[in-house]
N, C-alpha and C positions, 0 to 999 in steps of 0.2 A: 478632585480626588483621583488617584491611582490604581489602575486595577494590581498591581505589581506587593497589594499586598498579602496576596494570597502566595503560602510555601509550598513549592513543586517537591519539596522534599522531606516531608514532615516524619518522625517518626512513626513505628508502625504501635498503636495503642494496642492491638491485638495481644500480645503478650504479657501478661498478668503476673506480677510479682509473686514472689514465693508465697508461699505459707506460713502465716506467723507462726512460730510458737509458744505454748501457753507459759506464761509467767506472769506475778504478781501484779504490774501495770500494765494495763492494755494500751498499743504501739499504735501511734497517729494512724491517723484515718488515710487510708491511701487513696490517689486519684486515679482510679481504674476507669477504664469503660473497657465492659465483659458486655461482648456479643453473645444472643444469642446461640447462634450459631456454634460458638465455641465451648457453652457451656456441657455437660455430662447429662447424659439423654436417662439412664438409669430404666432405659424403656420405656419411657414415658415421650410422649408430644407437647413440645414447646408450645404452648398456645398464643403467649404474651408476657411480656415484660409490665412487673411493677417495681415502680418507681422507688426507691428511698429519697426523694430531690436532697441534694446536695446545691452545693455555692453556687453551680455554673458562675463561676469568672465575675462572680460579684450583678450579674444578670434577674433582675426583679423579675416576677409572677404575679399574677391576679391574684388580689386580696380573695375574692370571691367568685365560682365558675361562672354567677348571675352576671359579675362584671364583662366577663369577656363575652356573652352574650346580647347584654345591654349596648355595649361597644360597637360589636358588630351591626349590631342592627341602625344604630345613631349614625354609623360611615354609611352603609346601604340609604339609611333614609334621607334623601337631602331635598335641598331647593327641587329638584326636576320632576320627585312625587308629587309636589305642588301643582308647578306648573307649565309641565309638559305631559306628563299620562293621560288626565284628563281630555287637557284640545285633540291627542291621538284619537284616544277614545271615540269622540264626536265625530272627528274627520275620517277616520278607518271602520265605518259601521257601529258605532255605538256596542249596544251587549253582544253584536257578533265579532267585535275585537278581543272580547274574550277570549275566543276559543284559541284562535294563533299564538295570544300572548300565553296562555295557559302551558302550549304543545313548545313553544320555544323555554321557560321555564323549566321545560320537565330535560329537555334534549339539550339545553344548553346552560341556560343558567346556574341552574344546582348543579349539574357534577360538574360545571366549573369552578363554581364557590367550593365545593368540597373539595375537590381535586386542591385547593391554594390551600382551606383551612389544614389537611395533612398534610402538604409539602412543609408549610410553617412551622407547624406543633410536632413533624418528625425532627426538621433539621435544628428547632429551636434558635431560627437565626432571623435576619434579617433578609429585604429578597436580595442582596446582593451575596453574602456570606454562607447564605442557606445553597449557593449553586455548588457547595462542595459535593453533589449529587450527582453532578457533573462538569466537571471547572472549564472544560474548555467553551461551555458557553455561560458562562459569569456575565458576560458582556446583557444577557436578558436581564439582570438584575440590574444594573448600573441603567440599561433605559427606565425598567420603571421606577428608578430613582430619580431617574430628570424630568418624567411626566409628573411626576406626584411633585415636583420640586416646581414645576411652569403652574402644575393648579393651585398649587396654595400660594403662589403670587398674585393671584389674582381672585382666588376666589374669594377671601378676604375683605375686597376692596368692595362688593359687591354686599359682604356683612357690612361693610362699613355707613352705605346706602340704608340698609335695616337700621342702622344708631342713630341715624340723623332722621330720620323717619320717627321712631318712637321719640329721641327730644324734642320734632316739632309735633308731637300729639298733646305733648303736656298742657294743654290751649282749652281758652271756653269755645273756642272757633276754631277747626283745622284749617290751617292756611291754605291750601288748595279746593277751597269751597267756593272763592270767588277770585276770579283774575287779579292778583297783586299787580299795584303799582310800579312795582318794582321790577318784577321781572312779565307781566301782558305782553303779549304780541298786538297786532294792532287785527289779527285772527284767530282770538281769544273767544271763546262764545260763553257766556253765563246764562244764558234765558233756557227755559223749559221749551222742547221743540216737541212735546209728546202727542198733545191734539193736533197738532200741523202734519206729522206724520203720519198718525192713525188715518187721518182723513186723506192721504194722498197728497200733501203738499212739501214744498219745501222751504225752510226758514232762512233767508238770507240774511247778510251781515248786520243788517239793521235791527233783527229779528223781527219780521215782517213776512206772514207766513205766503207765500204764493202757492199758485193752482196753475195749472198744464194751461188752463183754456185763458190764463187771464196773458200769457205769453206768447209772443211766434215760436216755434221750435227752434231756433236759432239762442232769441234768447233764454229759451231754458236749458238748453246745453251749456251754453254761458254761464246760469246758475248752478248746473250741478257742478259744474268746473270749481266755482269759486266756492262753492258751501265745504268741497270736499277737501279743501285748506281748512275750514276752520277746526282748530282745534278747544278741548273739555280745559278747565282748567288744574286740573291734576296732570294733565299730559301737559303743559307752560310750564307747570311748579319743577316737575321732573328734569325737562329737559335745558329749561332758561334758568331755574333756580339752581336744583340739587347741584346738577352738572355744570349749567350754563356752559353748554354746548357749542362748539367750532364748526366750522362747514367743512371739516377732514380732516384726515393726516396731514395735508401739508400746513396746519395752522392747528397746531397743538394747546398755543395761549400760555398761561399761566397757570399756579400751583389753584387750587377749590380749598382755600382753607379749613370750611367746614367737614369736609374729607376727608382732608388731609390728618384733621385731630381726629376725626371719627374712625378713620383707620387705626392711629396709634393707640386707643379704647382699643379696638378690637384684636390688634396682637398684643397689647397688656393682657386682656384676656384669656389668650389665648399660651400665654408663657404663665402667669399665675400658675393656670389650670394645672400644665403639663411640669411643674419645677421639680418635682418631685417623681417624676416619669410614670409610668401604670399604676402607681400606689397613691398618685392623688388624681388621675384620669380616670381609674375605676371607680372615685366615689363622686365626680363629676358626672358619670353617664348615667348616674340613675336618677338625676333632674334631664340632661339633655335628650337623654333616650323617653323619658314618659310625658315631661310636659307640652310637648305639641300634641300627642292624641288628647291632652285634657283638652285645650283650647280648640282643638278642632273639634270635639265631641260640643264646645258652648257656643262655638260660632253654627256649626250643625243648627244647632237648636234653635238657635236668631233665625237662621235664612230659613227655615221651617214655616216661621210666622210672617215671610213679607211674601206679595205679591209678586207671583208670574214666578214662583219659587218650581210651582210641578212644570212648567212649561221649559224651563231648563233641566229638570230630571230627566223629562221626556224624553228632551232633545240628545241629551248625555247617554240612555240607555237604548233607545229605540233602536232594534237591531235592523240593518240593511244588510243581509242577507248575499244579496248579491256582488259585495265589497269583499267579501269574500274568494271570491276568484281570480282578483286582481293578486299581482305578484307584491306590489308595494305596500300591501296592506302588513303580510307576511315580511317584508322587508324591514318595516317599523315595529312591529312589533319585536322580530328578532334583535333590533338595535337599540331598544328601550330595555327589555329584560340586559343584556350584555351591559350595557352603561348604567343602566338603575343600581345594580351589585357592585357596581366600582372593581371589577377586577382587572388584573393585568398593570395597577396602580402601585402594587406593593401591597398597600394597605391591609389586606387579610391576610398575608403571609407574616405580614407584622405582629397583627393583633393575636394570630392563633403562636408565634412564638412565644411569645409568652404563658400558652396555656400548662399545665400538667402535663406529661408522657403519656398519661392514660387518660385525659380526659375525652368524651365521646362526641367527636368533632362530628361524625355521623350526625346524630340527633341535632346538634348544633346549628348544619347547613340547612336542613328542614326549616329549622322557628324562622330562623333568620331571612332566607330567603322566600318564605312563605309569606312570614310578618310584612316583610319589605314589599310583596305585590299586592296584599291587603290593603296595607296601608294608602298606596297608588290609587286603590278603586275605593275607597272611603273618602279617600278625600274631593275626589269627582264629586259628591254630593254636596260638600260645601262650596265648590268651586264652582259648579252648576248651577246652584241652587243661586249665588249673588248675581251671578250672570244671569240668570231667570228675572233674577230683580230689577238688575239695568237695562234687561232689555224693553218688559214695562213699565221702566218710566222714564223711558226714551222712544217708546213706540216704534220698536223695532226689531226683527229676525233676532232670535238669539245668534243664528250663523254671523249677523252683523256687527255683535259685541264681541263673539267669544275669540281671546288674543292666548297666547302661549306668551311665554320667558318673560323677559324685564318687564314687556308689554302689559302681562298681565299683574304682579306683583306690583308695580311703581306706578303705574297707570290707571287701568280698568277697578281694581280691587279699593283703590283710595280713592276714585270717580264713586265708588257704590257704598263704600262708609260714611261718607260724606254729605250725603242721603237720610243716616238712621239718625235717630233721635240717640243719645248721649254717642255722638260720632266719638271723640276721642278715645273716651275706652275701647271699641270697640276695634280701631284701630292702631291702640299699644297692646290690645291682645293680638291681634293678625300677626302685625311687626315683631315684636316677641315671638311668637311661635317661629317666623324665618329666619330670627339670627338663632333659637335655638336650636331647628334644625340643620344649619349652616353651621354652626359650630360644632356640633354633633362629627359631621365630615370632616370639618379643620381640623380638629383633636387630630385624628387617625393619621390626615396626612403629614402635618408635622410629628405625630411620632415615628411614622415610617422615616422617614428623614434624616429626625435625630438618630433613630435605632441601625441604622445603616451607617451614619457616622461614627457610632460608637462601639457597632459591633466590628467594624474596619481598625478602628484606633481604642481598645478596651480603656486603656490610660484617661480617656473623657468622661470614662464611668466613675458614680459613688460621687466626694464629693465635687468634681470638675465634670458634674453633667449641665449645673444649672448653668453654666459659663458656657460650654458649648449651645445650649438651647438658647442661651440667649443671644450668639452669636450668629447662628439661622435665623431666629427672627428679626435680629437686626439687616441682614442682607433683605432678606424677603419683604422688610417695609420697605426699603430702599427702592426695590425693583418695584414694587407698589406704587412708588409715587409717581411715577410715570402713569399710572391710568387715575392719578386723582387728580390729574391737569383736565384743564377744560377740553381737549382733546383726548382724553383720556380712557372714554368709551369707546372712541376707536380702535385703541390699541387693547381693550379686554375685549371685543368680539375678537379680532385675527388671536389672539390666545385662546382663546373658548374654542373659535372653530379650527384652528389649525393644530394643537397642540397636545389634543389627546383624544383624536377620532381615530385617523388613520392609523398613528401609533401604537395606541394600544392596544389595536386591531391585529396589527405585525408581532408584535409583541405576546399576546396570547396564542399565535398560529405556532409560535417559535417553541413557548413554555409547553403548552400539549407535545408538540411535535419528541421534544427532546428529551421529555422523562417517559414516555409512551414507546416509542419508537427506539431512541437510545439507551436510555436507562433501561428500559424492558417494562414492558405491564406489569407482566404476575410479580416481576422483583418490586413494583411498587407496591401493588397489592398488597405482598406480603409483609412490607411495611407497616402498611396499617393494617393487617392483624399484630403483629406486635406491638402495636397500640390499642388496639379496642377490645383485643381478645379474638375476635371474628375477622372473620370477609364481611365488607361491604355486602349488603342482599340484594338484589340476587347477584352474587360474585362474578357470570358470564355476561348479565346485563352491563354493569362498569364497566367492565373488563373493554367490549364492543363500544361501548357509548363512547368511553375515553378516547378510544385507540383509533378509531373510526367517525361515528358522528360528529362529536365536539370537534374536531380537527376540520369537517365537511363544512357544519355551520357557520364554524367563524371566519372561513372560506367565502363561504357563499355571500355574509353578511360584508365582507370587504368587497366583496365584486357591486354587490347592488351599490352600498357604499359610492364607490367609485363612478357606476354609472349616474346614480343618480346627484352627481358633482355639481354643484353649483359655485362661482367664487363668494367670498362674505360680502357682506353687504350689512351695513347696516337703514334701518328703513328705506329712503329714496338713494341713499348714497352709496354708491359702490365704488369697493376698494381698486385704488389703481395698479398696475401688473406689479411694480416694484413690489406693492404691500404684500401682494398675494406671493409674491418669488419668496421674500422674507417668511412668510406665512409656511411655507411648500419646508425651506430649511430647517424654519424649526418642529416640524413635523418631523422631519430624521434625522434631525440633531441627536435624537436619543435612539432611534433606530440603528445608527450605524454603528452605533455602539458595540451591539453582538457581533458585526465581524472583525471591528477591529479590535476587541478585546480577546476575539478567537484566533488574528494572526499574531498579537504580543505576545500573547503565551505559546505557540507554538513557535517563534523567533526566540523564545528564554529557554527553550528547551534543548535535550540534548538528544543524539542518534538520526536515525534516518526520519524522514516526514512520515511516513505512516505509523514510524515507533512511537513518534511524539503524540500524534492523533490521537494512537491505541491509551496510551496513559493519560493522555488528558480528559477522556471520556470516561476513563473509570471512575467511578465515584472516592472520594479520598477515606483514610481511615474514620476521621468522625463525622460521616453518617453514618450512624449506628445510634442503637438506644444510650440513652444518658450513662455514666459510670453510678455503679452502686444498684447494681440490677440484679430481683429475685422473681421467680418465676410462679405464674399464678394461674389457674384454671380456668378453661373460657366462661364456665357456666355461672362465676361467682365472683367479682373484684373482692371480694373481700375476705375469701379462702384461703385458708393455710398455703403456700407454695408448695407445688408437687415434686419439685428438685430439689436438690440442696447445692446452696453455690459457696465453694469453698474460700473466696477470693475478696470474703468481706472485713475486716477490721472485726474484733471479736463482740462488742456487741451486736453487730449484727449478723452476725455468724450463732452466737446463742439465741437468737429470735428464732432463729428459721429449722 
């Protein structure tokens, strides 16, 4: 894509055609957009703009405001409420990781989320198209089009894991209950080590439990050496089966057929959903957005009833106090709220385009980003709670079970179903709840995508959207199939961890910096009182938090970030420099975007370099409220209008 399709020279929409006059047939509806600003004050104080919504460009809206609520919260909630909050939780002081994650939510989270939900629902665009706020940095828009464009290539492949998962639950037996044939290692373990442990001993390959005293110390280091290979057989099924896994990147293998179709299920699905754009996505989200709390609120309910269930509650809430003091604790937490809300992705600048002019994105940012750390700490109960399970009946620390990411989802969780009496339901509910929380997120990113495709090229809207949509998810399986080869989970950790940490770290320092700083606060502010009627409450708190804190924090959260650098790795294997240099480019593959989308447009422009600068930072004539705008009282959306605005087509000029 080009950024070149934005015009340095647009008409000035500010100037409002005549005044009809009255005669027998009332004369087409004209395409105005009437600023504020220029309307007739009649003494009165402009509080807000209501809407009459008009065509916008052939541009869909939420069937219902539930929808773009439901929306929101289904991109916020994904796989990482699963499982990655949780193991924070445990590892960062249990209930005293509250309190950090709580103070980072209030100072960085939400007025970050609300700061995207009104940049979107003002400019009514896409995050590329929406930068007419400020065009000389477009180039912010076009990164988080490439980050949201690197995650739904892969994240995907990782629903595609959840598909082949719930086809092999359809069984009187889950096939990882005992070492297949097919794919055992020859350090497979099937037997019960639970009395061998409890009692202080260890179970060797044989399953043959030994004791300290029956060994020299020689040979019991020997033993823990060798026991600490063996691996469950959910961990074989995962890794020799699903994957059947390479020993690196330099030995990629061949295509996983089973993947490979289970990927192609999952962007079927995911093009179905989205054919028809936010008018078949909104009545999508209100299965993907409520049916994981069902299933988590039944699985709750099961781990309630098995053993060693409070001993993982314990361990999950027990505050340590003194984990508090540590910086890293406050590091995590600040990096878990920032990436839990998905911002700096597009994706909520997307979703709130499409909202209403007036709708109260205020209140909005609240459910959503409130909902979305709720939901984080509810689901610790059932994630603690199975862990409680395996860790008695494995006779062992729950510190010893409890695993984050793939680890815990593909591994530990089908190790602990596999356990209960009717296992396969139990696990086509778990597996279902992941792809429908993981779809929940891929809606949003492939709309940002498409929405940016087509608010760049209008021509792909109406009927030539489902031809564009289908032609993004054709590339994006494409690119997919490279992580459904047996080498393939190589190549989705260096995307996971290269591809939208640092980036959209850069990327959010850039968005605050430049509507804050450049565009001006109060001129934002004032924005969204023409949208809500109000200021934000309390109007000097935003005002500060924006322009100052949120700029400080996601600052700070890139420094820790950075020091606390590790290269990827996946388990014992770590990536070689080559991987990681690859790794490092496409981490600014979408960063460097902003400056050189900031030195194309100042090279297409004309005058001296500071003339060009001065214009390009202006924001262009359409940001401004929608065309077909009448003026309405802060205290009442639903009040007569206190102006009268001359510049409507005569029905709506007789309403008002």
């Amino acid at each position: 894509m080009s950024p070149t399709h934005t015009s340095l020279s647009r008409p000035d929409h500010r100037t409002s055609p005549p005044l009809p006059t009255h005669r027998s047939e009332p004369p087409p509806p004209q395409e105005t957009t009437k600023f504020v600003d220029d309307l007739p004050s009649d003494g009165q104080e402009c509080e807000a703009v209501e809407v009459r919504e008009g065509d916008n460009g052939g541009r869909q809206k939420w069937g219902r405001q539930i929808e773009f609520i439901l929306s929101s919260l289904s991109y916020a909630v994904g796989l990482g409420n699963i499982w990655r909050f949780p193991y924070l939780c445990y590892r960062n002081g249990g209930g005293a990781f509250l309190i950090p994650y709580a103070i980072m939510l209030i100072v960085c989270g939400m007025p970050l989320m609300f700061f995207e939900l009104c940049l979107g629902q003002f400019g009514r665009e896409g995050p590329i198209t929406v930068w007419k706020i400020c065009p000389l940095f477009q180039g912010i828009g076009y990164a988080m089009f490439m980050i949201s464009f690197y995650i739904g290539c892969y994240y995907n492949v990782v629903l595609s894991w959840a598909i082949y998962y719930i086809y092999s639950s359809f069984t009187h037996t889950l096939p990882w209950t005992s070492c297949g044939e097919e794919w055992r290692s020859e350090y497979c373990k099937e037997f019960n080590s639970r009395n061998c442990s409890l009692n202080g001993g260890i179970m060797n390959v044989t399953g043959e439990c030994i004791f300290r005293n029956m060994t020299t110390e020689e040979e019991w280091d020997t033993l823990n050496t060798t026991t600490s290979l063996l691996k469950s057989p959910a961990h074989e099924y995962f890794h020799n089966h699903v994957l059947d896994i390479t020993d690196g990147l330099h030995d990629m293998g061949g295509l996983q057929g089973n993947i490979v179709l289970a990927l192609m299920v999952a962007w079927i699905i995911v093009y179905l959903v989205l054919i028809k754009g936010v008018e078949t996505f909104g009545k999508a989200v209100y299965f993907t957005a409520t049916f994981p709390y069902l299933i988590l609120i039944v699985l709750l309910v099961r781990a309630a009833t098995l053993p060693g269930y409070m001993n993982g509650i314990n361990f999950y809430l027990t505050p340590q106090w003194d984990k508090l003091f540590k910086a890293s604790v406050w590091g995590d937490a600040a990096i878990q709220i920032f990436f839990s809300l998905s911002p700096c992705w597009g994706g909520l600048i997307t979703l709130s385009s499409y909202n209403k002019f007036n709708n109260n994105c205020y209140r909005d940012a609240f459910v959503v980003s409130i909902g979305n750390c709720l939901t984080s700490f509810f689901a610790g109960f059932v994630i603690f709670g199975i862990i409680g399970f395996m860790a008695h009946e494995l006779g062992l620390p729950v510190e010893k079970v409890a695993v984050q990411g793939a680890g815990l989802a593909f591994v530990a969780y089908p190790e602990a179903v596999a356990r209960l009496p009717l296992s396969p339901v139990w696990s086509i509910l778990f597996f279902a709840m992941l792809l429908t929380l993981g779809l929940g997120t891929q809606f949003t990113i492939l709309t940002t995508i498409i929405t940016t495709i087509t608010d760049d090229f209008p021509a792909l809207r109406g009927k030539n959207f489902k031809w564009a949509l289908l032609g993004a998810c054709l590339v994006m399986y494409i690119i997919g199939l490279s992580m459904a080869t047996k080498g393939g989970m190589y190549v989705l950790q260096m995307m996971d961890f290269y591809s939208s940490t640092f980036s959209a770290l850069m990327v959010g320092m850039a968005e605050v910096l430049v509507v804050t700083w450049i565009y001006g606060i109060d001129n934002f502010l004032d924005d969204i009182k023409k949208m809500l009627g109000f200021y934000p409450y309390p109007r000097l708190l935003w005002k500060y938090v924006w322009k100052f804190v949120m700029p400080l924090v996601v600052v700070l959260i890139l420094i820790f970030t950075w020091l606390d650098f590790t290269p990827a790795r996946y388990g014992d294997y770590e990536f070689p420099f080559w991987a990681n240099a690859i790794g490092w480019a496409l981490s600014f593959s979408s960063v460097l975007l902003i400056p050189a989308v900031a030195v194309f447009k100042i090279l297409r422009e004309k005058g001296s370099f500071m003339e060009r600068v001065r214009k390009l930072i202006r924001p262009l004539p359409e940001w401004a409220p929608p065309a077909e705008v009448c003026i309405r009282p802060n205290d009442s959306f639903g009040a007569k209008p206190l102006l009268k605005v001359t510049s409507f087509d005569e029905e709506t000029a007789h309403k008002i």
